[in-house]
C-alpha positions as CSV (number, residue, x, y, z in Angstrom):
1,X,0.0,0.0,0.0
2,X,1.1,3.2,-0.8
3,X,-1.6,5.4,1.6
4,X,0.4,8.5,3.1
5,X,0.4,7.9,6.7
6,X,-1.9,10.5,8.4
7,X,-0.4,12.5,11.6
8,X,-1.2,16.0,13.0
9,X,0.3,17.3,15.7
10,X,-2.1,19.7,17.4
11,X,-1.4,23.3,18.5
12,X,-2.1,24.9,21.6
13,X,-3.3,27.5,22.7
14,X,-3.5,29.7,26.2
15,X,-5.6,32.3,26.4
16,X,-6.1,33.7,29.7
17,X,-7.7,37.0,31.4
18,X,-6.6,38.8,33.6
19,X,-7.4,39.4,37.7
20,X,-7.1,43.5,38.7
21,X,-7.9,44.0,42.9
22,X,-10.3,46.8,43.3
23,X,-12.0,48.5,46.6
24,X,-14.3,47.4,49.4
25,X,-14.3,45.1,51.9
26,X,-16.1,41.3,52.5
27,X,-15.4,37.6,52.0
28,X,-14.3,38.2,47.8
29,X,-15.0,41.7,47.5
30,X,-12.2,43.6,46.1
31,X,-11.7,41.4,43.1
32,X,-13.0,42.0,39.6
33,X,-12.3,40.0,36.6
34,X,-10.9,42.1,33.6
35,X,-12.4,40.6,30.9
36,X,-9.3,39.2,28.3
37,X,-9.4,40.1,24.5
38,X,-12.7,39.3,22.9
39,X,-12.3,36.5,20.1
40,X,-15.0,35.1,17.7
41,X,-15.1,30.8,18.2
42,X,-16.4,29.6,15.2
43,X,-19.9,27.7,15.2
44,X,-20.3,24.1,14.5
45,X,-24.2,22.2,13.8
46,X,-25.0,18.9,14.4
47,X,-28.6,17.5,13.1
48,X,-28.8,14.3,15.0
49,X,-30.7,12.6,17.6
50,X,-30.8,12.6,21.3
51,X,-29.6,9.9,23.4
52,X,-30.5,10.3,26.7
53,X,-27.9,8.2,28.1
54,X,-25.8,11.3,27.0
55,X,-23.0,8.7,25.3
56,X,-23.9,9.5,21.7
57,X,-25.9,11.8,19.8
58,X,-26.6,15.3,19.8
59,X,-24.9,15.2,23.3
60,X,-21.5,13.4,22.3
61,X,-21.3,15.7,19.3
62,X,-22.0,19.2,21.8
63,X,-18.7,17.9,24.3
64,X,-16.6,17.3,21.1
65,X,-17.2,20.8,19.5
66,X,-16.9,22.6,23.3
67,X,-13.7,20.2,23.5
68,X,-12.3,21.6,21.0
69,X,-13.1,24.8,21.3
70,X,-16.2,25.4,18.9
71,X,-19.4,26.7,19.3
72,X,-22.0,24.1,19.2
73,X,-25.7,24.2,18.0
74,X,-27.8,21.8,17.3
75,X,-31.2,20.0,15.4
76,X,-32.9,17.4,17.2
77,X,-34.1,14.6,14.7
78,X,-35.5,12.2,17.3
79,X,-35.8,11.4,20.9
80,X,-34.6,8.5,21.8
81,X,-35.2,6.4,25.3
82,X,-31.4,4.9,25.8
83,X,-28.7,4.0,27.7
84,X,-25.2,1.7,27.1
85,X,-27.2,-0.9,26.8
86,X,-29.8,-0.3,24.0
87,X,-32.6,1.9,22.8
88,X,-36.1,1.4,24.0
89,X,-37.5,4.3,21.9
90,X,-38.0,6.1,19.4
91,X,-40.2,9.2,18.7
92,X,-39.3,11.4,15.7
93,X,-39.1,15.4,15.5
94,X,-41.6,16.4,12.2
95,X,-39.5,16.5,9.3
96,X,-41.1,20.9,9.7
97,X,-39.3,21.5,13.6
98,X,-36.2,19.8,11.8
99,X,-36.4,22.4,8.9
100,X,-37.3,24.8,11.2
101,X,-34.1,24.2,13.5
102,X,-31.8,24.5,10.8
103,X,-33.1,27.6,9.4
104,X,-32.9,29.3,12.9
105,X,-29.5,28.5,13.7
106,X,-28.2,29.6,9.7
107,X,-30.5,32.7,10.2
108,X,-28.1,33.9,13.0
109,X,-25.6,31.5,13.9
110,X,-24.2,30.7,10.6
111,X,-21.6,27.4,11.1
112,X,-18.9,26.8,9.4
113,X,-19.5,23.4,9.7
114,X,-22.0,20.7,9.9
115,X,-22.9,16.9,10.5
116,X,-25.3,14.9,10.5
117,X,-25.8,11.7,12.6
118,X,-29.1,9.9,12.8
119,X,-31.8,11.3,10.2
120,X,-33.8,8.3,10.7
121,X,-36.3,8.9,7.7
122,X,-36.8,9.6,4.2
123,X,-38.6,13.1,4.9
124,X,-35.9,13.9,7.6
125,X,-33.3,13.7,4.9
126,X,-35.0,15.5,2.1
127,X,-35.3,18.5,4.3
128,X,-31.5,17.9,5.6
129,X,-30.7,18.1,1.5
130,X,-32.6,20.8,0.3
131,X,-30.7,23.3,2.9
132,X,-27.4,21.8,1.4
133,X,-28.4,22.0,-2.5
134,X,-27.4,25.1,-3.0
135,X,-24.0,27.7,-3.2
136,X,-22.3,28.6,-0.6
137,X,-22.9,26.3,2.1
138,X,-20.9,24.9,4.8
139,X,-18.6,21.6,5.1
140,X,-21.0,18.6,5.5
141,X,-19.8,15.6,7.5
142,X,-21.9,12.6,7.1
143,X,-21.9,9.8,9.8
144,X,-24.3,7.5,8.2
145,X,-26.2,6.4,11.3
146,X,-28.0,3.2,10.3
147,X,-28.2,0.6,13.2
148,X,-26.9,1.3,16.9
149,X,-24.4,-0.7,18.5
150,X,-27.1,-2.6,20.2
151,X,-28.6,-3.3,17.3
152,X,-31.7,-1.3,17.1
153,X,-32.2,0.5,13.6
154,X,-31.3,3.7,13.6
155,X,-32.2,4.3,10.0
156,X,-35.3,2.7,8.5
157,X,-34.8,0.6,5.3
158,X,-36.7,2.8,3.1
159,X,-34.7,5.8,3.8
160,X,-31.1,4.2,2.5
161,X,-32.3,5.3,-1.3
162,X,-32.8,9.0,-0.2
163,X,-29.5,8.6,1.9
164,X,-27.7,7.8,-1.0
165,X,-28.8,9.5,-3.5
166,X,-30.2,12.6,-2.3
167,X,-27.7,13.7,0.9
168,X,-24.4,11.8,-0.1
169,X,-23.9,13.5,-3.3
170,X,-23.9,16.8,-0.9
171,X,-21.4,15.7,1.4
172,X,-18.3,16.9,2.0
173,X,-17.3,14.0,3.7
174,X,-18.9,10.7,4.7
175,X,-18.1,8.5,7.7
176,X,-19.1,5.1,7.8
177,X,-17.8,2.1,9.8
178,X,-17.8,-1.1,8.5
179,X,-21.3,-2.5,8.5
180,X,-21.9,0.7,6.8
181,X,-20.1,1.1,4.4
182,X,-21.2,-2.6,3.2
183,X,-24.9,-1.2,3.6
184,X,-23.5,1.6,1.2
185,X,-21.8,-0.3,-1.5
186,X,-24.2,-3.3,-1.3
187,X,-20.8,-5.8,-0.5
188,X,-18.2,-7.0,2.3
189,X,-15.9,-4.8,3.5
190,X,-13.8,-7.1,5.8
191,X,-10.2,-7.0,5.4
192,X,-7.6,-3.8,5.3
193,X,-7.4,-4.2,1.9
194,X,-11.2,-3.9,1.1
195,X,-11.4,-0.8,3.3
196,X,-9.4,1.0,1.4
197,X,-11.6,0.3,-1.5
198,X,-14.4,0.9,-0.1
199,X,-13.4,4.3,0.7
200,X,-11.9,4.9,-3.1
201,X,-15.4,3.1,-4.5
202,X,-17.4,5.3,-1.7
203,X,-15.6,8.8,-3.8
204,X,-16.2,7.5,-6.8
205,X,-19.7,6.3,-6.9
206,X,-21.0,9.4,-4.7
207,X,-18.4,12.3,-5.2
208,X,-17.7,12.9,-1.4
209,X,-15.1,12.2,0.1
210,X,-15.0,9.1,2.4
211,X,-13.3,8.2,5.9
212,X,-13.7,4.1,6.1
213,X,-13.5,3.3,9.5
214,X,-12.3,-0.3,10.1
215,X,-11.2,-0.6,13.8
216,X,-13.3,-3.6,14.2
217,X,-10.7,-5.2,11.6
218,X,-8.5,-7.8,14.0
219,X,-5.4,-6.4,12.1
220,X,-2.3,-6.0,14.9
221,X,-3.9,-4.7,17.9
222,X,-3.9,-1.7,15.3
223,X,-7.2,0.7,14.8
224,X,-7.1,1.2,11.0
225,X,-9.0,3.6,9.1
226,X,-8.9,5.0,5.3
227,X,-9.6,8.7,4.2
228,X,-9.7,9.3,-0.1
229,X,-11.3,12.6,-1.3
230,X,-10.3,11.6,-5.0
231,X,-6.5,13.2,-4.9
232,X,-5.5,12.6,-0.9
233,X,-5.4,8.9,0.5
234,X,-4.5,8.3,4.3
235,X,-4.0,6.0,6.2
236,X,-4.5,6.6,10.1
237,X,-3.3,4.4,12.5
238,X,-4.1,4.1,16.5
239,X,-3.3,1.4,19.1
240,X,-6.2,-0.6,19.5
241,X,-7.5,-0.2,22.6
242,X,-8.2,-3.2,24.9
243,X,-10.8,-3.8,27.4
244,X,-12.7,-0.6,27.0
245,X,-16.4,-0.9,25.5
246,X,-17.5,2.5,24.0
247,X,-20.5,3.6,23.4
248,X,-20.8,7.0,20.7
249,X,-17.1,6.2,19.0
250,X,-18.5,7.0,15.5
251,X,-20.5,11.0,16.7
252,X,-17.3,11.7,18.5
253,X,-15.1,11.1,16.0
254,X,-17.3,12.4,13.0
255,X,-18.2,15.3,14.8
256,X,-14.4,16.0,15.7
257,X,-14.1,16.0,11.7
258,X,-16.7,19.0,11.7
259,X,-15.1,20.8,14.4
260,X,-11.5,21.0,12.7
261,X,-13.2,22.4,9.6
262,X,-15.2,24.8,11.7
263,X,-11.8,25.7,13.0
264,X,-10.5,26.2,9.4
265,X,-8.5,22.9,8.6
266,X,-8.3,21.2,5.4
267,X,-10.1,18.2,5.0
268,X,-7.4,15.7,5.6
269,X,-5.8,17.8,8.5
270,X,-9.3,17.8,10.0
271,X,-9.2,14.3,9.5
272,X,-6.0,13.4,11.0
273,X,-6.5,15.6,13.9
274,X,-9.9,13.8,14.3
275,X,-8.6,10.6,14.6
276,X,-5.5,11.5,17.3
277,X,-8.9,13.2,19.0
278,X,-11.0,10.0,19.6
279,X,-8.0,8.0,20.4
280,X,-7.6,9.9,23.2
281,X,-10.6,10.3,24.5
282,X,-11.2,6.3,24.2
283,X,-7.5,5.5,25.7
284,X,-9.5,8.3,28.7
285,X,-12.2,6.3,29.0
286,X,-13.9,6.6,32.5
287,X,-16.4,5.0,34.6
288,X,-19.9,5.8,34.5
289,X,-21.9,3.5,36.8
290,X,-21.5,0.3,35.9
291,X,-20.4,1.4,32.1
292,X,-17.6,2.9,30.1
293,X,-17.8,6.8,28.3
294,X,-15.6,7.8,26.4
295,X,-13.7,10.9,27.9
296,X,-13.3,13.8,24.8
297,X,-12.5,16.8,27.7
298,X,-9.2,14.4,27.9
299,X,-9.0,14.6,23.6
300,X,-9.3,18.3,23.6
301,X,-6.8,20.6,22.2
């Protein structure tokens, strides 16, 4: 394989403000925060569901983007009734409040970048599209949410032909594991070989660019994953890590993607960085009553 090897090393930033003593007396008086040199954060949307077991979802995207330093806003797809160990509902937002929820947050929040997680249905995605069909709008991740890790459907049947061929052909970038991208391309996808395929067959059939995520591959104690946007191929590498069963992997690390762009990366720097990103904050894990979460305040840069 010839794949460039994808690495980033992230930069960091301090910005502090500082502390002036003023007059008066009192437990704290006397003290006044000077506020420190206003800066605009950039603004990030994700258009996903809600998982109330706050692992994945519109909440695991909201602690990536604040992670990393991006405003976050959101659209709420669906409710959902779930924890680490399944979902035991469903109820969907109108395919109109969806609409509507985008078109407030462009109207005065403008982001710079945007993903999608769990659209659930046909109508869903057609009003996701038609607010990406035209110039001048921002970077569109894709994390084709299809079935949960549990494995309640996420996406019904019906809606794949709308998925692909009304909102992938407006992607920026799409971000599917490996039952996915088989669902996409209609074959296997099971060796390292196959998954970098898939991600060249993903770009060529739909005309985004594709980040094949294949760290359920037994390859090495190695998390392997393949990025092509038609002139850029990488291949990103992680330790696998051992023990730790994650819940939300695939919104954290799509949604890390959106966030880099929001923050003005190219696509493959936002990529690489995005994958360093949710190494960490798996390798972070921490304990949650009786389950794993992964840790992105440990991932931010």
């Amino acid at each position: 394989m010839n794949a460039e090897r994808g690495t980033a090393n992230a930069e960091i930033g301090n910005q502090s403000g500082g502390v002036r003593r003023g007059a008066g007396g009192g437990a704290g008086a006397g003290l006044a925060l000077s506020h420190p040199m206003k800066r605009r954060v950039p603004i990030a949307l994700t258009i996903a569901g809600s998982d109330s077991g706050g692992g994945a979802g519109i909440q695991a995207d909201l602690k990536t983007f604040a992670a990393l330093g991006v405003h976050g806003t959101s659209a709420i797809t669906c409710l959902t009734a779930q924890n680490p160990k399944g979902v035991s509902g469903i109820q969907a937002a109108t395919p109109a409040m969806v609409g509507r929820q985008i078109d407030a947050v462009f109207a005065e929040l403008r982001p710079k970048a945007v993903k999608t997680g769990m659209l659930y249905s046909t109508p869903i995605i057609r009003v996701v599209a038609e607010r990406f069909a035209g110039p001048g709008v921002p970077a569109l991740v894709v994390d084709p949410v299809m079935v949960a890790t549990s494995g309640a459907r996420l996406l019904k049947p019906s809606a794949i032909r709308a998925l692909l061929g009304e909102l992938l052909p407006l992607a920026t970038l799409v971000t599917p594991n490996l039952d996915e991208a088989e669902l996409l391309l209609g074959h296997p996808v099971r060796t390292l070989e196959a998954v970098r395929s898939a991600a060249r067959e993903i770009r060529d059939r739909f005309g985004c660019a594709a980040l094949v995520k294949g760290g359920h591959l037994d390859a090495d104690d190695v998390a392997v994953d393949f990025f092509f946007d038609g002139k850029t191929e990488l291949l990103l590498t992680s330790p696998l890590v051992r023990g730790v069963s994650t819940h939300g992997t695939g919104c954290t690390y799509s949604a890390a993607v959106a966030a880099q762009l929001a923050l003005g990366r190219t696509l493959p720097d936002a990529v690489a960085r995005a994958k360093q990103f949710i190494t960490t904050a798996i390798a972070e894990s921490v304990r949650v009553g009786s389950h794993w979460a992964l840790n992105p305040l440990a991932a931010g840069e």
